[in-house]
C-alpha positions as CSV (number, residue, x, y, z in Angstrom):
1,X,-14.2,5.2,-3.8
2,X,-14.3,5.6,-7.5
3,X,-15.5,4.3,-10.2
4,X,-14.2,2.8,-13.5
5,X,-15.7,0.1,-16.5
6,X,-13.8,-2.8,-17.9
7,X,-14.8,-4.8,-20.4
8,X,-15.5,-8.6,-19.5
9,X,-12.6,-9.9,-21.3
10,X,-10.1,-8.0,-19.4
11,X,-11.3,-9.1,-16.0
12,X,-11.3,-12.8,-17.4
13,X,-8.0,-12.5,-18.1
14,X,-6.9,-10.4,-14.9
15,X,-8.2,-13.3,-12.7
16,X,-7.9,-16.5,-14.5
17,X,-5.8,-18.5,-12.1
18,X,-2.2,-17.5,-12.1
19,X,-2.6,-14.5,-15.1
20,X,-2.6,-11.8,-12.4
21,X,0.9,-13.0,-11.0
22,X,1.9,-13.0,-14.7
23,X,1.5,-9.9,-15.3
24,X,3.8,-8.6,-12.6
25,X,6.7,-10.7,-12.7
26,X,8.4,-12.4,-15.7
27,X,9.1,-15.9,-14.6
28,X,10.1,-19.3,-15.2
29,X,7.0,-21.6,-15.0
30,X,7.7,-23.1,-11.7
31,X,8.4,-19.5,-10.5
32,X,4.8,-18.3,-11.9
33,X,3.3,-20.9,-9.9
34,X,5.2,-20.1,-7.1
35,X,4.5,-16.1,-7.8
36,X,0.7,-17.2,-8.4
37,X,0.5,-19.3,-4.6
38,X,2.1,-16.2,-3.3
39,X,-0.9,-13.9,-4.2
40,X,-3.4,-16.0,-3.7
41,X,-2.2,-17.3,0.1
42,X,-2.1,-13.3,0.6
43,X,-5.2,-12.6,-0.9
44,X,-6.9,-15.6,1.5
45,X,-5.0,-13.8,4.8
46,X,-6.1,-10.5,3.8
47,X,-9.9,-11.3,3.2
48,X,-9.9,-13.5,6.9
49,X,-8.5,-10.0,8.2
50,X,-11.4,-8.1,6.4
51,X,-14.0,-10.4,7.9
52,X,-12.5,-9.7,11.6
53,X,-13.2,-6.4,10.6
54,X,-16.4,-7.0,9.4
55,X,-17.9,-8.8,12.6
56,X,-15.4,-7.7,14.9
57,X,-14.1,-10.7,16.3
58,X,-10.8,-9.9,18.1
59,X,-10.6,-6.7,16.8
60,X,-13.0,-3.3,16.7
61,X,-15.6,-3.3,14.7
62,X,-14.9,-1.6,11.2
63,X,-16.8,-1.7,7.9
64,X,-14.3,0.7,6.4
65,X,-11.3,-1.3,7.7
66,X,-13.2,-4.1,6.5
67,X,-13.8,-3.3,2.5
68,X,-10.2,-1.6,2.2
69,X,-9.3,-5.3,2.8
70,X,-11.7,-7.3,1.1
71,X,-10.9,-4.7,-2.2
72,X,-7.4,-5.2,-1.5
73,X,-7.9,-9.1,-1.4
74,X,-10.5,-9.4,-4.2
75,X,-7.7,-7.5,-6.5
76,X,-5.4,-10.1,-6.1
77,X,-7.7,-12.3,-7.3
78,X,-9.8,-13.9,-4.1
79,X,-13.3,-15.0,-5.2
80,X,-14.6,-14.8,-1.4
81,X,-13.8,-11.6,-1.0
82,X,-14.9,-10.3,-4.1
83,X,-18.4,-12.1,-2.7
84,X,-18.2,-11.0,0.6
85,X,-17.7,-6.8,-1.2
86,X,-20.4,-7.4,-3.6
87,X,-22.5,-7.9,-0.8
88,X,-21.6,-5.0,1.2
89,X,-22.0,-3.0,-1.9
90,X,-25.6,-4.9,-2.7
91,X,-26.9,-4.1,0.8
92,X,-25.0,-0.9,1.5
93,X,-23.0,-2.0,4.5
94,X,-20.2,0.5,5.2
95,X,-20.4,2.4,2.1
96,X,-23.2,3.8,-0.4
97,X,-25.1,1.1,-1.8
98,X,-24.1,0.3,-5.5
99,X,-25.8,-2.6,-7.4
100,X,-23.3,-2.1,-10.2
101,X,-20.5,-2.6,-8.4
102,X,-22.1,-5.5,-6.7
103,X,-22.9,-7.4,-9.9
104,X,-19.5,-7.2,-11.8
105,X,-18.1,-8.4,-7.9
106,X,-20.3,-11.3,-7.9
107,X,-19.6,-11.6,-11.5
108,X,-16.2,-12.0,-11.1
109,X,-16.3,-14.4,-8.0
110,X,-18.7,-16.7,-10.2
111,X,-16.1,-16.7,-13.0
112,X,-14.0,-18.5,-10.3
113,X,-16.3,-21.0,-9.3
114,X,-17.8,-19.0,-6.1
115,X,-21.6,-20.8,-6.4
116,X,-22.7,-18.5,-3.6
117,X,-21.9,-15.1,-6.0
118,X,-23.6,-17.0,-9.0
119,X,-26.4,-16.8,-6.9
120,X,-26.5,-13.4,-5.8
121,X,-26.2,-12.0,-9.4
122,X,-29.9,-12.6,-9.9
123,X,-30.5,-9.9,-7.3
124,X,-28.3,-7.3,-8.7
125,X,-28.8,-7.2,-12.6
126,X,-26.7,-8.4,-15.4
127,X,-22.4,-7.8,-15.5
128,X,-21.6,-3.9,-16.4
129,X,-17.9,-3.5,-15.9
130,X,-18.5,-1.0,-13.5
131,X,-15.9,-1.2,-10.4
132,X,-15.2,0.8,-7.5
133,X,-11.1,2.2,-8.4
134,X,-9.5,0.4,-5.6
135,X,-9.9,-3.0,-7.8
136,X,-7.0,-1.0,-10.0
137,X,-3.2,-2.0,-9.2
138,X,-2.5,1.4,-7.1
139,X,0.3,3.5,-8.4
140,X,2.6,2.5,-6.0
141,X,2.7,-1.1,-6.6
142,X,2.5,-0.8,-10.2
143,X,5.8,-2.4,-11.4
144,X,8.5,-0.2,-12.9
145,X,11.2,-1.9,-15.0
146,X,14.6,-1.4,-13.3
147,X,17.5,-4.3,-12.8
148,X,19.0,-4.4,-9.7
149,X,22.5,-3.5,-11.4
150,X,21.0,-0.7,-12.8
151,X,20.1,0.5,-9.1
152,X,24.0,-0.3,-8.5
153,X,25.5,1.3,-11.2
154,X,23.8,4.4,-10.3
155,X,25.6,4.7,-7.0
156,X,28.9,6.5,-5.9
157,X,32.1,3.5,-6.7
158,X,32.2,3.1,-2.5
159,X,28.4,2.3,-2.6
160,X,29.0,0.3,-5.5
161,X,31.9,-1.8,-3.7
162,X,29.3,-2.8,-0.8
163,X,26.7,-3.2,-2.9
164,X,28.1,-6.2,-5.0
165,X,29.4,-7.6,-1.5
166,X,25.7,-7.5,-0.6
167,X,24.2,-9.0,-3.6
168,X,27.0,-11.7,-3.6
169,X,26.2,-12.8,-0.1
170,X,22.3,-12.4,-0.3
171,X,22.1,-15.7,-2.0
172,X,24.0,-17.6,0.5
173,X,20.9,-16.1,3.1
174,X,18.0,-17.6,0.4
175,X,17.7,-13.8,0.4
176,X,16.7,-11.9,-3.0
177,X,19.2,-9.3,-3.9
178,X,16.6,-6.7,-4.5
179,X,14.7,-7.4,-1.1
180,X,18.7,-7.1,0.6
181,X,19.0,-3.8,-1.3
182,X,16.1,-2.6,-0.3
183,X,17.0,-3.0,3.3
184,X,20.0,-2.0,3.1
185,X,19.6,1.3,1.0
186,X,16.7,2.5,3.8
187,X,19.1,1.3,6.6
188,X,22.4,3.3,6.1
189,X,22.3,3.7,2.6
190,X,24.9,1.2,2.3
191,X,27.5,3.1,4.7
192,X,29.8,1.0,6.4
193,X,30.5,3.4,9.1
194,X,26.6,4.4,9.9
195,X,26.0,4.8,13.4
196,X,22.3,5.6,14.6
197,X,21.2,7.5,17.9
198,X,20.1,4.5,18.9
199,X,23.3,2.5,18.5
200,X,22.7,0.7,15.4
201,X,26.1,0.2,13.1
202,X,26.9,-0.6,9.8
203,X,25.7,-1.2,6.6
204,X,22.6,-3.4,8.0
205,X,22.2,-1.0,11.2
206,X,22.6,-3.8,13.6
207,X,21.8,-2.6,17.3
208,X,24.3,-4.5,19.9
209,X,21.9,-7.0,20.8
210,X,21.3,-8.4,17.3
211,X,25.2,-8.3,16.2
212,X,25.7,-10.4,19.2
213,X,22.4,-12.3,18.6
214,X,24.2,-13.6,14.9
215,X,27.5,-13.4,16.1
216,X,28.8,-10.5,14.5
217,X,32.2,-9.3,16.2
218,X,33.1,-6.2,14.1
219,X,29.9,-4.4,13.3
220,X,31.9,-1.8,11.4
221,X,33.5,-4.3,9.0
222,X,31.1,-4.4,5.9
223,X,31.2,-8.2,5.0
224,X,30.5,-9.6,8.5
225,X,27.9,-6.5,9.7
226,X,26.2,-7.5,6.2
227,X,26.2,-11.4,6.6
228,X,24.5,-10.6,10.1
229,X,22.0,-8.8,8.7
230,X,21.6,-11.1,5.7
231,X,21.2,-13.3,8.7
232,X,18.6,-12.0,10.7
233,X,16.5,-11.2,7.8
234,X,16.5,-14.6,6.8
235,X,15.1,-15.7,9.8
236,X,12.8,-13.1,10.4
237,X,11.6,-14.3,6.8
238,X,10.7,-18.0,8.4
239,X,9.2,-16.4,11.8
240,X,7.3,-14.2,9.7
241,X,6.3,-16.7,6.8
242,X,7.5,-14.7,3.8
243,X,5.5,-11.5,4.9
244,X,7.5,-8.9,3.4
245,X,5.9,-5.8,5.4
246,X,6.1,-7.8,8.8
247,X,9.5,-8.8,7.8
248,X,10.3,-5.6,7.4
249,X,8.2,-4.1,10.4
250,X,10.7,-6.6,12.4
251,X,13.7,-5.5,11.0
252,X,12.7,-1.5,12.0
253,X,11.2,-2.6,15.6
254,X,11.7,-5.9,16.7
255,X,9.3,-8.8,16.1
256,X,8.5,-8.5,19.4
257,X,6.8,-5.4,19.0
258,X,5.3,-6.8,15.2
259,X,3.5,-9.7,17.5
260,X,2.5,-7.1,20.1
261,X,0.2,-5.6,17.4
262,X,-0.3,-8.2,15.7
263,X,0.7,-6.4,12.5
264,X,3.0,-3.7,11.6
265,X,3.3,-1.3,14.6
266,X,1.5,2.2,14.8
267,X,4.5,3.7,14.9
268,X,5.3,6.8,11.8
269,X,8.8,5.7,11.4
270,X,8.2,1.8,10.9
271,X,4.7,2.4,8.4
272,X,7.4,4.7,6.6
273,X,10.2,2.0,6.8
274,X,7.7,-0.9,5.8
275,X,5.9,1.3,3.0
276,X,9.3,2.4,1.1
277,X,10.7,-1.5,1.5
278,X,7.4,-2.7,-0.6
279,X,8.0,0.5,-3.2
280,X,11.4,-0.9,-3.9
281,X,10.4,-4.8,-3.8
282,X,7.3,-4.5,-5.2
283,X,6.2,-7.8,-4.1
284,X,3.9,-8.7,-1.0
285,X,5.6,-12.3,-0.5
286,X,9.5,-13.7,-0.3
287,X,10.7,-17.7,-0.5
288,X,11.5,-18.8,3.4
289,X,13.1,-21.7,4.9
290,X,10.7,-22.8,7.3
291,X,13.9,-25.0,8.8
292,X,15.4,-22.1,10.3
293,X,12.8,-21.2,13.0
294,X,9.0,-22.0,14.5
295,X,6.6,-19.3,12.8
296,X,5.1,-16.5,14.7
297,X,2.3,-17.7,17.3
298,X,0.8,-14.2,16.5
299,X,-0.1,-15.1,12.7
300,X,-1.7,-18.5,12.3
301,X,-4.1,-17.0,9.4
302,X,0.0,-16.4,7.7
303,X,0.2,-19.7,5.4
304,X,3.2,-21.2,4.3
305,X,4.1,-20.7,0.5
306,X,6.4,-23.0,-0.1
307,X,9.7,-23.5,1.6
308,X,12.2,-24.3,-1.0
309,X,14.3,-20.9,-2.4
């Protein structure tokens, strides 16, 4: 990993409560707290995931596996895991030991109250502004500026047609237009008439079993082959808690095969499918109504964000 320095001030402001969700989405206030509960419940599953890593309990021991997570958590904003790196950094556990990048971690985790960090700062030297670069938003999650109509207005008038008919039913499903675009863009690129080798029609590329699963008669119709998958995402959004990579993982294999592997399968196509989904949405998290189904047994560190949409 890299290197880069930041001054004090910026990191105050990058993790002062719910600044770092403000800086990604514009938002009414009940929406920033919402956007800001959304990080940090992802940042909290992320850095319990890094410390399985860490120990290896319940999964193969690996340091790597475990800082790529903790760095990934303490970014958005998790003062244990930006503890629980400074430390690997401080004693060189996985990586090359760097008190630099241990102080300004510990540093950071004391500015939120983490006593344990406070502590360990005495051992590592005085706050530099030195970082390792995966503490930076990567490029690919950086957000762009584009409306979802600008998205639509850039399509043929046929894509166009469906794609209103999309966003108009999306909110019926509690789902967000650009999440249901995204979907269905990667799906069929909004062609009614789409049919897969593997069987899967429509607009949403619904395989025979899920058309019949959410009662969808006439896959090739655009209106009711979109309203099933409007439908099926929305409850693949309360199995899965709002996870938009899982969700999406379930929509490319099956949720069955998401709590096989107890995260997004090894499979090339579905890590594509997943990765592109969270280029368009460019948001980890997505409002759920836990009413519609039991969450996944296979993800009890996955904690509610808040149920209302």
């Amino acid at each position: 990993m890299g290197m880069h320095r930041v001054p004090w001030r910026k990191w105050r402001l990058a993790f002062g409560g719910a600044a770092l969700a403000l800086w990604l989405l514009p938002a009414s206030a009940a929406d920033e707290k919402a956007i800001a509960d959304a990080f940090s419940e992802h940042a909290r599953y992320l850095a319990d995931l890094a410390v399985r890593y860490e120990h290896g309990e319940g999964v193969p021991r690996d340091a790597g596996q475990a800082v790529a997570l903790y760095c990934e958590a303490a970014r958005l904003g998790d003062a244990e895991a930006m503890q629980a790196l400074g430390w690997m950094y401080a004693n060189g556990r996985g990586l090359e030991r760097n008190d630099e990048y241990a102080g300004t971690l510990f540093a950071m985790a004391a500015f939120l109250g983490n006593s344990q960090a406070e502590r360990l700062m005495r051992f590592t030297g005085p706050y530099t502004g030195a970082a390792p670069d995966c503490l930076q938003t990567p490029p690919e999650l950086q957000i762009t500026e584009f409306r979802v109509d600008d998205v639509i207005d850039a399509l043929s008038p046929e894509r166009q047609r469906v794609a209103r008919l999309l966003v108009q039913h999306a909110g019926e499903y509690g789902i967000q237009p650009r999440f249901a675009l995204a979907i269905a863009l990667t799906e069929s690129n909004l062609n009614p008439t789409a049919l897969s080798p593997k069987s899967a029609m429509g607009v949403m590329q619904l395989i025979p079993e899920t058309a019949e699963r959410f009662n969808v008669r006439r896959p090739y119709d655009a209106e009711e082959n979109i309203k099933g998958g409007l439908a099926y995402l929305r409850w693949l959004l309360a199995y899965f808690r709002g996870d938009i990579a899982l969700v999406a993982a379930g929509y490319n294999a099956g949720e069955g095969a998401v709590d096989k592997y107890r995260g997004v399968p090894p499979y090339p196509e579905t890590k594509m499918y997943v990765q592109r989904i969270l280029n368009f949405v460019r948001h980890p998290r997505h409002p759920y109504d836990a009413k519609v189904v039991a969450p996944s047994a296979a993800f009890p560190a996955v904690l509610a964000v808040g149920d209302a949409l």
